[in-house]
Gaussian input, Z-matrix of N, CA and C with variables (Angstrom, degrees):
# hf/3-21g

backbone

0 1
 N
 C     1     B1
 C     2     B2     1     A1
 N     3     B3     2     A2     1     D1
 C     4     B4     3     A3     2     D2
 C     5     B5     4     A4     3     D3
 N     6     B6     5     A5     4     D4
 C     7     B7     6     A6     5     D5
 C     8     B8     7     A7     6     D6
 N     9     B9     8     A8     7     D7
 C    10    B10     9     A9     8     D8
 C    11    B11    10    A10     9     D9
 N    12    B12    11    A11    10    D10
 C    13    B13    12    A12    11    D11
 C    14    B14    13    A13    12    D12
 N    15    B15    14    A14    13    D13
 C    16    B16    15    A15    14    D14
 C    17    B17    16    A16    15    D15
 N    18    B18    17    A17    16    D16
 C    19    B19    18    A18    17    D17
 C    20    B20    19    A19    18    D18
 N    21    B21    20    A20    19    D19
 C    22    B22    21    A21    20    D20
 C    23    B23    22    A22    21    D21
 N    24    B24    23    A23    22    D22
 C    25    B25    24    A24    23    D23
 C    26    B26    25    A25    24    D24
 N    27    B27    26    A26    25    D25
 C    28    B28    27    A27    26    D26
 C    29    B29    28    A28    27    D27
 N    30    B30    29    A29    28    D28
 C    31    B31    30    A30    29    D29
 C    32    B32    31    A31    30    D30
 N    33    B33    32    A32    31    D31
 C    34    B34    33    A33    32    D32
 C    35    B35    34    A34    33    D33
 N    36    B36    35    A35    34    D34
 C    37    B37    36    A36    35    D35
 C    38    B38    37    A37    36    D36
 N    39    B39    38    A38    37    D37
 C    40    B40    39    A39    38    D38
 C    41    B41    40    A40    39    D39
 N    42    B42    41    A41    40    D40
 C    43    B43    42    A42    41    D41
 C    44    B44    43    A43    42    D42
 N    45    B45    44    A44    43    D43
 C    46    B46    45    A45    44    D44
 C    47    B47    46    A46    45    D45
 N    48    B48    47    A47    46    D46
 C    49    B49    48    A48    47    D47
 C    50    B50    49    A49    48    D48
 N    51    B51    50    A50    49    D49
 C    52    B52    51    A51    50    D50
 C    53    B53    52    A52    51    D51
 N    54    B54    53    A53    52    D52
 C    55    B55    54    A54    53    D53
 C    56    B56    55    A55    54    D54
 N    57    B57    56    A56    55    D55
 C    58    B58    57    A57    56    D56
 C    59    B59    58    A58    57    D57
 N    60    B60    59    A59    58    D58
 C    61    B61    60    A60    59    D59
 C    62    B62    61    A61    60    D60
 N    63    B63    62    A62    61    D61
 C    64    B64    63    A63    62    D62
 C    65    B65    64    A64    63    D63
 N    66    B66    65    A65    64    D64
 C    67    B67    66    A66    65    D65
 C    68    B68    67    A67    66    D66
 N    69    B69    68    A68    67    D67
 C    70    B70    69    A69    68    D68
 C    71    B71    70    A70    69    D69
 N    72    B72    71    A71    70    D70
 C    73    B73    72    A72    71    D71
 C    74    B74    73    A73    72    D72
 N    75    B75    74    A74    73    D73
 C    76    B76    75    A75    74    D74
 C    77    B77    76    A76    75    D75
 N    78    B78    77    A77    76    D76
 C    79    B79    78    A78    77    D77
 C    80    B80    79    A79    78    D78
 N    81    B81    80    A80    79    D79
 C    82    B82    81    A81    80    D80
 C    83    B83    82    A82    81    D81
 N    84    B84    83    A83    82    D82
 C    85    B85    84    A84    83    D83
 C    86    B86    85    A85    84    D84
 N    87    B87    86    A86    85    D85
 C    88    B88    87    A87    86    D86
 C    89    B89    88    A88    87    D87
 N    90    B90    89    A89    88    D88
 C    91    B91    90    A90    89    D89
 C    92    B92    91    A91    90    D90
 N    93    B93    92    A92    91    D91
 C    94    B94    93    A93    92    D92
 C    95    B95    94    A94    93    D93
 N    96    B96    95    A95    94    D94
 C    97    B97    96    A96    95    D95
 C    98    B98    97    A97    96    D96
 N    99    B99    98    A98    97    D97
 C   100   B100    99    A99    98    D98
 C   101   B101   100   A100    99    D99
 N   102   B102   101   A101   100   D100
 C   103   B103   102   A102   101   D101
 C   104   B104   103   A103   102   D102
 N   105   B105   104   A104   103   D103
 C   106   B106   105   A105   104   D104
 C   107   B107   106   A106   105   D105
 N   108   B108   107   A107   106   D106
 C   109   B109   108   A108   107   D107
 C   110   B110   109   A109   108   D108
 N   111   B111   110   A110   109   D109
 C   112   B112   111   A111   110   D110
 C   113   B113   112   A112   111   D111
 N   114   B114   113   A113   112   D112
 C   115   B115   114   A114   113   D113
 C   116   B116   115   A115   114   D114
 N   117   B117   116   A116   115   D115
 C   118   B118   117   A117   116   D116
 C   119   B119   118   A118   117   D117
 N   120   B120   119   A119   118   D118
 C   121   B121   120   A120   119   D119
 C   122   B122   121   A121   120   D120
 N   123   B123   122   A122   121   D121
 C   124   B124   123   A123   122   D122
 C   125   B125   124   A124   123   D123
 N   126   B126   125   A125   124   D124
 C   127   B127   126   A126   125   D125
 C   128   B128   127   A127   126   D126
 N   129   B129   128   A128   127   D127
 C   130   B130   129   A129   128   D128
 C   131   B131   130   A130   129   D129
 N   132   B132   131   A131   130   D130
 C   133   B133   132   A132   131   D131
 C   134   B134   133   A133   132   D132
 N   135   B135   134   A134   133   D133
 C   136   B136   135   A135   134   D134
 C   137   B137   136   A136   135   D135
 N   138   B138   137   A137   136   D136
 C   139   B139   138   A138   137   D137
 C   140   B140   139   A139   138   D138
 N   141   B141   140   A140   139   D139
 C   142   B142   141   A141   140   D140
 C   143   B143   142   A142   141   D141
 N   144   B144   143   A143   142   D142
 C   145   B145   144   A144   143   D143
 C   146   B146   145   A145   144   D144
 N   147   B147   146   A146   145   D145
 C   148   B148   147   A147   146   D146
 C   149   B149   148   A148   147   D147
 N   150   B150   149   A149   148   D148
 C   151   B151   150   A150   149   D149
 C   152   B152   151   A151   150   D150
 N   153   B153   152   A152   151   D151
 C   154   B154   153   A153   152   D152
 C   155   B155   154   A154   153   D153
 N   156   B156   155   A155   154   D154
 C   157   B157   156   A156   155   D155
 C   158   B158   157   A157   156   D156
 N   159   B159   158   A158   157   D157
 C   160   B160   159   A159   158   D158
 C   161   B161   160   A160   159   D159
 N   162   B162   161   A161   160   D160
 C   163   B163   162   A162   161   D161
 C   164   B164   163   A163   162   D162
 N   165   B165   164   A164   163   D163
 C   166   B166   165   A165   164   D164
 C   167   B167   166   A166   165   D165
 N   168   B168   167   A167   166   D166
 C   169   B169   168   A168   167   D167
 C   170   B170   169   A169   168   D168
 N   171   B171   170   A170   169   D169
 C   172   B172   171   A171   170   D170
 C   173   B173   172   A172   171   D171
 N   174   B174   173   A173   172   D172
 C   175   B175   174   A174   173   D173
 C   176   B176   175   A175   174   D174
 N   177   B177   176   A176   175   D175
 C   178   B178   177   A177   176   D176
 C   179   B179   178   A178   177   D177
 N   180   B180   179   A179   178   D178
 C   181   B181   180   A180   179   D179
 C   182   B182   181   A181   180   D180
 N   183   B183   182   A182   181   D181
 C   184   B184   183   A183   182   D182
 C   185   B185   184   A184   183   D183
 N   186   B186   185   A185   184   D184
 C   187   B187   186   A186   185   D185
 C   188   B188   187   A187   186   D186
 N   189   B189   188   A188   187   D187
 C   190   B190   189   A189   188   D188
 C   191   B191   190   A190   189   D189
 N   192   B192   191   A191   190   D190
 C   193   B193   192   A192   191   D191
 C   194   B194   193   A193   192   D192
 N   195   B195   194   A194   193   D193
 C   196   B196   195   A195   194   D194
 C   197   B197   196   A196   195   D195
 N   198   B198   197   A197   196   D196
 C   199   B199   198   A198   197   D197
 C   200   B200   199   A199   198   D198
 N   201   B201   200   A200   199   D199
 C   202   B202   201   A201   200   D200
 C   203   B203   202   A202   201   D201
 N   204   B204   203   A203   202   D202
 C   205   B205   204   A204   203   D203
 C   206   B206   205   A205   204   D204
 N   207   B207   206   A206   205   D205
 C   208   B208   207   A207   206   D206
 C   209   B209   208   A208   207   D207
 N   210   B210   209   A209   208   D208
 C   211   B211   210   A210   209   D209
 C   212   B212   211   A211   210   D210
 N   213   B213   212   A212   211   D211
 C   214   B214   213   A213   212   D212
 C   215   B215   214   A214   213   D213
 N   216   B216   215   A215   214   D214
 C   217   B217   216   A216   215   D215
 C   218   B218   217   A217   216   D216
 N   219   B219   218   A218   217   D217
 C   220   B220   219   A219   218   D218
 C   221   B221   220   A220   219   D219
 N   222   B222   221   A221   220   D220
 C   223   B223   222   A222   221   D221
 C   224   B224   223   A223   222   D222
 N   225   B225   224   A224   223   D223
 C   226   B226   225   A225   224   D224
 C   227   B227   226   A226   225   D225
 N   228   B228   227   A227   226   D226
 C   229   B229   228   A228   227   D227
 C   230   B230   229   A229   228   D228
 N   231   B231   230   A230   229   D229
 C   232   B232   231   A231   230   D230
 C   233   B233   232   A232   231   D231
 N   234   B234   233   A233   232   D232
 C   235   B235   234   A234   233   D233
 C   236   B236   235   A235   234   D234
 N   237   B237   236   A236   235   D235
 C   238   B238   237   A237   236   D236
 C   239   B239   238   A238   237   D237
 N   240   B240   239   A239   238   D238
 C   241   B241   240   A240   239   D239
 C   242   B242   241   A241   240   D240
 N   243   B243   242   A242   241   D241
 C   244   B244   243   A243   242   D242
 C   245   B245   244   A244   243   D243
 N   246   B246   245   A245   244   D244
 C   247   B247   246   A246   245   D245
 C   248   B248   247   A247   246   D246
 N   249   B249   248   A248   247   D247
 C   250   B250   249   A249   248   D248
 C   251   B251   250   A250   249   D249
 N   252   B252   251   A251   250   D250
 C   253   B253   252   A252   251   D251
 C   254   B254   253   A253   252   D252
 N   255   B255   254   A254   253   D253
 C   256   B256   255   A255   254   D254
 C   257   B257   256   A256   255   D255
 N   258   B258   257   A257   256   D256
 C   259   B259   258   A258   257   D257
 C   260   B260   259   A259   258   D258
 N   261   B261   260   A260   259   D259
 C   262   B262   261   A261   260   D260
 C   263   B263   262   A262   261   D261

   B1=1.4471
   B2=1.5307
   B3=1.2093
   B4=1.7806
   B5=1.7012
   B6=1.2277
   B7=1.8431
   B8=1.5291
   B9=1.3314
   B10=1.2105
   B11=1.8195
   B12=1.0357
   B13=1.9021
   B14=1.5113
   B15=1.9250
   B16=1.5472
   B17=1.7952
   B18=1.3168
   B19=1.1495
   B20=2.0316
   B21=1.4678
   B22=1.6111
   B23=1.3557
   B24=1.3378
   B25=1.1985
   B26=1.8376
   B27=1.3745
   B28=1.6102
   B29=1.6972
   B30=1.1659
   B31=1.6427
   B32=1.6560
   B33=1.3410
   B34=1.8981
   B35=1.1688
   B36=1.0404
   B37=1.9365
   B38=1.6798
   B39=1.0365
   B40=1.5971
   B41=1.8001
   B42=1.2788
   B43=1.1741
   B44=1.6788
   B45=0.8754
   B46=1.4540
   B47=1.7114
   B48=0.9949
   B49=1.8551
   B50=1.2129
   B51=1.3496
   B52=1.8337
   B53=1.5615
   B54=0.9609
   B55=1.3872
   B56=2.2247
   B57=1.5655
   B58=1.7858
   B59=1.4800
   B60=1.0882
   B61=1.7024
   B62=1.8692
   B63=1.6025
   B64=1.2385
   B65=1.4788
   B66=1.6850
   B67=1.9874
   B68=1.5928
   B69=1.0235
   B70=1.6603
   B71=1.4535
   B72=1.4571
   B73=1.3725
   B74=1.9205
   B75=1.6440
   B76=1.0451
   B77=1.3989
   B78=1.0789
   B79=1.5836
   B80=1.1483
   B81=1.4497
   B82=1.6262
   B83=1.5127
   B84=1.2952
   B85=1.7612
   B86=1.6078
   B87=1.1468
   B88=1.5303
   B89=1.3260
   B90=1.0859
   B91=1.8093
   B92=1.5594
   B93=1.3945
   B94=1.4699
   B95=1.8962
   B96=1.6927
   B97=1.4287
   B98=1.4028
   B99=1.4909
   B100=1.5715
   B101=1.1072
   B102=1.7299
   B103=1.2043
   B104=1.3234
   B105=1.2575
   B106=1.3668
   B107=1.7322
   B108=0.9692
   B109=1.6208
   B110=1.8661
   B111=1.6151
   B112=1.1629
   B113=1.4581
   B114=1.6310
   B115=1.8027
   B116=1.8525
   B117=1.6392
   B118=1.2442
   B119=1.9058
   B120=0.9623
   B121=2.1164
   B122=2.4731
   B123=1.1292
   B124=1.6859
   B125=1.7384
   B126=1.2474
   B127=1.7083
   B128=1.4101
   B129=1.3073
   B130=1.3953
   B131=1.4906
   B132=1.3429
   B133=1.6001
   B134=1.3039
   B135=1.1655
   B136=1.6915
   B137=1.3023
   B138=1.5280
   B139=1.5594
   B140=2.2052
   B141=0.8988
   B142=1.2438
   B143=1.6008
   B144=1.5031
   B145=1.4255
   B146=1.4616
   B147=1.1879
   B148=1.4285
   B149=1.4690
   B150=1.3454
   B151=1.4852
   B152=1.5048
   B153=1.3120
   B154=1.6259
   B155=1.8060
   B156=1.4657
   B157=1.3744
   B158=1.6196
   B159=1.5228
   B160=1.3275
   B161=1.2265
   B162=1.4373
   B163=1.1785
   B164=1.6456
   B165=1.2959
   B166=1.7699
   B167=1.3338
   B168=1.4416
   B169=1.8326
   B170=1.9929
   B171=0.8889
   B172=1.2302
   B173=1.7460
   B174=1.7969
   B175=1.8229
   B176=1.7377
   B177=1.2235
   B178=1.4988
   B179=2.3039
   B180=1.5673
   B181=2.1159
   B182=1.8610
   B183=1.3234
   B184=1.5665
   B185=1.4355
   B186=1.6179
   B187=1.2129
   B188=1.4301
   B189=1.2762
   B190=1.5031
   B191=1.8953
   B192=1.2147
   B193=1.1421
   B194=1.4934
   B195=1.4810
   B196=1.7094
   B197=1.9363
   B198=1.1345
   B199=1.3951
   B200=1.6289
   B201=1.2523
   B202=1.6675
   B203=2.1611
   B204=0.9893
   B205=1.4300
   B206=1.7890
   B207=1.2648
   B208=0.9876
   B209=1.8183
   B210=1.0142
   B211=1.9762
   B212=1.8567
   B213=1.5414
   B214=1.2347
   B215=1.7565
   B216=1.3793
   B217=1.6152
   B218=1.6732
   B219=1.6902
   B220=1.1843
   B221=2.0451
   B222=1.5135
   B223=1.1211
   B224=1.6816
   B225=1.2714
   B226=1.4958
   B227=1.5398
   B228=1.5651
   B229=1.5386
   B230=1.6220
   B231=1.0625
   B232=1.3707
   B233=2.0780
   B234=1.4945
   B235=1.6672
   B236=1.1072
   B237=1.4634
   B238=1.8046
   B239=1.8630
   B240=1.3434
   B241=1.3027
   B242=1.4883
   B243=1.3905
   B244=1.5883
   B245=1.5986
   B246=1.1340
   B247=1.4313
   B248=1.9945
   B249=1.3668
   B250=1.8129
   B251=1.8301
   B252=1.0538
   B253=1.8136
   B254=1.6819
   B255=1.0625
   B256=1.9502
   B257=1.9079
   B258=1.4349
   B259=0.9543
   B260=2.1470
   B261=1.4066
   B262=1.9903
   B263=1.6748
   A1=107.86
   A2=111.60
   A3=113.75
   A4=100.90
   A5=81.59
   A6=96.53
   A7=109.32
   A8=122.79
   A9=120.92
   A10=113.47
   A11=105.32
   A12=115.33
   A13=104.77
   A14=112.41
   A15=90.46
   A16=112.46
   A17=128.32
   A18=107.62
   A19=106.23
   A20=101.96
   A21=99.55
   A22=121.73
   A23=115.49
   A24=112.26
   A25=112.48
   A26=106.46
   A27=116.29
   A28=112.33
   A29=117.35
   A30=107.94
   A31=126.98
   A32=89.47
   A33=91.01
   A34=113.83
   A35=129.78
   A36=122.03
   A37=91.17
   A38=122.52
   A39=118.83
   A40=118.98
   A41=99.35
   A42=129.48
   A43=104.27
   A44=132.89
   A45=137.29
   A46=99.10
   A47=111.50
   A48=120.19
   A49=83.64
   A50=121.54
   A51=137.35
   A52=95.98
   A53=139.39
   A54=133.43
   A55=99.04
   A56=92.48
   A57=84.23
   A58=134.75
   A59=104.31
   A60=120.51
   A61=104.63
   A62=108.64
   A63=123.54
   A64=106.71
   A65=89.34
   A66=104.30
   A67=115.41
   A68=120.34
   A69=133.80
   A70=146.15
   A71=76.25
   A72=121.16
   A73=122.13
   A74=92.04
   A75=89.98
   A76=109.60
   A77=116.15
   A78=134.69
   A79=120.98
   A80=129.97
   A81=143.09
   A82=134.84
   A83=93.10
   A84=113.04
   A85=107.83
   A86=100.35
   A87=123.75
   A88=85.54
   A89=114.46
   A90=115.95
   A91=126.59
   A92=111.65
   A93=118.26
   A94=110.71
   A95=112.38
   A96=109.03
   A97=105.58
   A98=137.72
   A99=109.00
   A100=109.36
   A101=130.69
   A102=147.44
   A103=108.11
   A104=117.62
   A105=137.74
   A106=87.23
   A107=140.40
   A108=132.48
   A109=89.68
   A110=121.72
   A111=107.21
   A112=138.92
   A113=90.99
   A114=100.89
   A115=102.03
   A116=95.23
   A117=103.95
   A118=133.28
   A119=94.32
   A120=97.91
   A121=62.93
   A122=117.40
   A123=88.77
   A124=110.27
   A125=112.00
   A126=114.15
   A127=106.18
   A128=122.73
   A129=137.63
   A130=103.13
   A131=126.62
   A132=137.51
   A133=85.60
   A134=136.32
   A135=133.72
   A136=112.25
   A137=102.96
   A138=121.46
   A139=78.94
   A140=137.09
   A141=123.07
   A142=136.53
   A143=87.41
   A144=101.73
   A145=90.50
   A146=123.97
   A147=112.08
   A148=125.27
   A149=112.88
   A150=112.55
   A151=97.47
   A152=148.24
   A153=118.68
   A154=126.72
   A155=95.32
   A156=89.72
   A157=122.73
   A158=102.15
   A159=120.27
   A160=110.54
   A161=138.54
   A162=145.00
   A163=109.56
   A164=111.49
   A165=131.46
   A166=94.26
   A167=134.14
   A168=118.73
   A169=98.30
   A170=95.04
   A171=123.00
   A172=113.85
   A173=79.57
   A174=90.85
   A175=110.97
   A176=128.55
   A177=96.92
   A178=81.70
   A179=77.87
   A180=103.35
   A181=91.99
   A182=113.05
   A183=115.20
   A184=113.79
   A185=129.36
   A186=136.47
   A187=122.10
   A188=101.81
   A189=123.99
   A190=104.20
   A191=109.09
   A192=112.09
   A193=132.31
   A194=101.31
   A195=123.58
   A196=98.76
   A197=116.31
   A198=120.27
   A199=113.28
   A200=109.79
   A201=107.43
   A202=95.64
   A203=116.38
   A204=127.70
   A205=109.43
   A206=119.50
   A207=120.77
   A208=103.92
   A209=95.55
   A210=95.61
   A211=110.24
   A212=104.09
   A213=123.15
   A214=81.15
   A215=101.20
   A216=119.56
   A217=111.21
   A218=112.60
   A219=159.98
   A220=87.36
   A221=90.21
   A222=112.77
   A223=100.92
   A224=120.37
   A225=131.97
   A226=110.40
   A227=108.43
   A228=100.88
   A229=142.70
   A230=90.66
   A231=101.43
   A232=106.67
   A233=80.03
   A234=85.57
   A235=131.14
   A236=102.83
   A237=100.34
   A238=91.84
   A239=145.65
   A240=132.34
   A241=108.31
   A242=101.05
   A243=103.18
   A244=119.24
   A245=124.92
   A246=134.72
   A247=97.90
   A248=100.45
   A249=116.09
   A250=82.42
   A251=120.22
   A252=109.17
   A253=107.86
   A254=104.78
   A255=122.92
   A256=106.38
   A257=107.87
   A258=110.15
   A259=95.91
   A260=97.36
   A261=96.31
   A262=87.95
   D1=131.25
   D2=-177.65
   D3=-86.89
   D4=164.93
   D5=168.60
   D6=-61.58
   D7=-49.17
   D8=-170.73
   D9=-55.08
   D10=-50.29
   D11=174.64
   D12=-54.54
   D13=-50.32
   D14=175.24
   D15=-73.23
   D16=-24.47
   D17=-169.36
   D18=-64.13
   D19=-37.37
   D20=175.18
   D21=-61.18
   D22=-20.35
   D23=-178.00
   D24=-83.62
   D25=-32.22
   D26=165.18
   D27=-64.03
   D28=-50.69
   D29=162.91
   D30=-52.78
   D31=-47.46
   D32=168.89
   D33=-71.72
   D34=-12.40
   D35=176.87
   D36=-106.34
   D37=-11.64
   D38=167.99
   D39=-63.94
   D40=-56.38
   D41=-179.60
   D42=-70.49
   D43=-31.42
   D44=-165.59
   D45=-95.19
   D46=-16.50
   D47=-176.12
   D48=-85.71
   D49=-77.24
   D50=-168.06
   D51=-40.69
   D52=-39.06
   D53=-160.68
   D54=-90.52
   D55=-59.04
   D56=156.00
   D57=-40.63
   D58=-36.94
   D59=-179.00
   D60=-63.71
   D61=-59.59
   D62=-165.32
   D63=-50.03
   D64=-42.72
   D65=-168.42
   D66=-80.21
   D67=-20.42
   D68=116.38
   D69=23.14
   D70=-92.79
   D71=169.86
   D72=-87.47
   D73=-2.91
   D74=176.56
   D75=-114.10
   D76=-25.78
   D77=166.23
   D78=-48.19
   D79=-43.76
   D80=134.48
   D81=-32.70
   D82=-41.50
   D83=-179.40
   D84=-88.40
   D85=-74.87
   D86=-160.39
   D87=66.11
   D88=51.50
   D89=122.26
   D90=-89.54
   D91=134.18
   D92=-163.33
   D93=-86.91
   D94=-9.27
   D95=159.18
   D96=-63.86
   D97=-30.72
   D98=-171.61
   D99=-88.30
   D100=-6.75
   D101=177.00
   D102=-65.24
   D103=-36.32
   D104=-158.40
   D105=-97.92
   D106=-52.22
   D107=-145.91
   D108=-97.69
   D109=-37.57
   D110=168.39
   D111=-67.34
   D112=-11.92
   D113=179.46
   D114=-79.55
   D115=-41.15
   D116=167.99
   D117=-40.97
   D118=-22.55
   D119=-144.88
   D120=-120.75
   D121=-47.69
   D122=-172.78
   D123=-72.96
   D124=-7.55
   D125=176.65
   D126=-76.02
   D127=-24.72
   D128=-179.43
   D129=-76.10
   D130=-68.49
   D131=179.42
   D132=-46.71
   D133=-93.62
   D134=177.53
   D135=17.93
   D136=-73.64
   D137=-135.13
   D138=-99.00
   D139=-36.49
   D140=162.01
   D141=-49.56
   D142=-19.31
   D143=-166.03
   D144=-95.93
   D145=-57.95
   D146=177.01
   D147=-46.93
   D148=-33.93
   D149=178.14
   D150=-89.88
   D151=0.52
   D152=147.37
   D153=-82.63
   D154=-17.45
   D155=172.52
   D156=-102.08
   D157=11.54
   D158=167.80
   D159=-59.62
   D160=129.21
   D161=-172.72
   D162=-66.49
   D163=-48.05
   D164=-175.92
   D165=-89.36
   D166=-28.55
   D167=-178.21
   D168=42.59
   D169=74.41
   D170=172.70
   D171=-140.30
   D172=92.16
   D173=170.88
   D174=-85.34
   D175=70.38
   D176=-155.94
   D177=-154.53
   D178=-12.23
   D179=177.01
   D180=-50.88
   D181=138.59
   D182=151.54
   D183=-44.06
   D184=-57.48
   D185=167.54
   D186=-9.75
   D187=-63.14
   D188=-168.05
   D189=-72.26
   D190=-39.47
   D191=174.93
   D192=-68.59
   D193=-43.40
   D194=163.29
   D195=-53.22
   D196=-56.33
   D197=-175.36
   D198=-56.84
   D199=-34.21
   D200=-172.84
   D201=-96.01
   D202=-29.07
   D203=161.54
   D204=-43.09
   D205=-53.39
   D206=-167.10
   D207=-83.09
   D208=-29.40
   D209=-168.22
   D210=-85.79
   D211=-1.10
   D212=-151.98
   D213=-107.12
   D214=-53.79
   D215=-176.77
   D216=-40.66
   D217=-45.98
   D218=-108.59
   D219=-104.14
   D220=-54.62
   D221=-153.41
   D222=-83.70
   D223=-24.07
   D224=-166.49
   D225=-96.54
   D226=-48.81
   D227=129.69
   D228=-18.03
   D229=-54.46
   D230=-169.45
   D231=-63.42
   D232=-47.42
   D233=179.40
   D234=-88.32
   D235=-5.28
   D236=175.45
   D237=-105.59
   D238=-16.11
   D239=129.13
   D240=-13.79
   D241=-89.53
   D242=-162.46
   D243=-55.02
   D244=-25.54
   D245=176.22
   D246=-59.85
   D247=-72.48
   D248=-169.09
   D249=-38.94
   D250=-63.33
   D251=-153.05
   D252=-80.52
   D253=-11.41
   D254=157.33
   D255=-50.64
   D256=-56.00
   D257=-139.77
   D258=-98.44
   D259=4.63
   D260=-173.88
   D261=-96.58

């Protein structure tokens, strides 16, 4: 096993905590920014996990990019949400 697979595998269980935390935090609130940042941070664990059990670990696939695109998307959402209902 290389360093690189364990370091992905420590980001994807990183990211997969962060996303537990959010959902959490959202479960308390029912506010839909942590809804939004936990869907976010598990699209991330996702997309890590696929690139360690990727045979080629080749992050460089459109796939991988569409996937971090969307959680990135996910997250900007999240804050211009919370701003618009800030501001009524």
């Amino acid at each position: 096993m290389s360093m690189i697979t364990i370091f992905i595998g420590a980001i994807a269980m990183a990211s997969l905590v962060i996303s537990l935390f959010f959902l959490r935090f959202w479960k308390t609130t029912r506010d839909r920014f942590f809804l939004f940042f936990a869907a976010s941070f598990l699209l991330e664990a996702i997309n890590r996990i696929m690139t360690g059990i990727s045979v080629l670990q080749n992050e460089e696939s459109p796939l991988y990019y569409l996937i971090r695109l969307i959680a990135y998307s996910l997250i900007i959402i999240a804050i211009i949400d919370k701003n618009k209902t800030r501001n009524k």
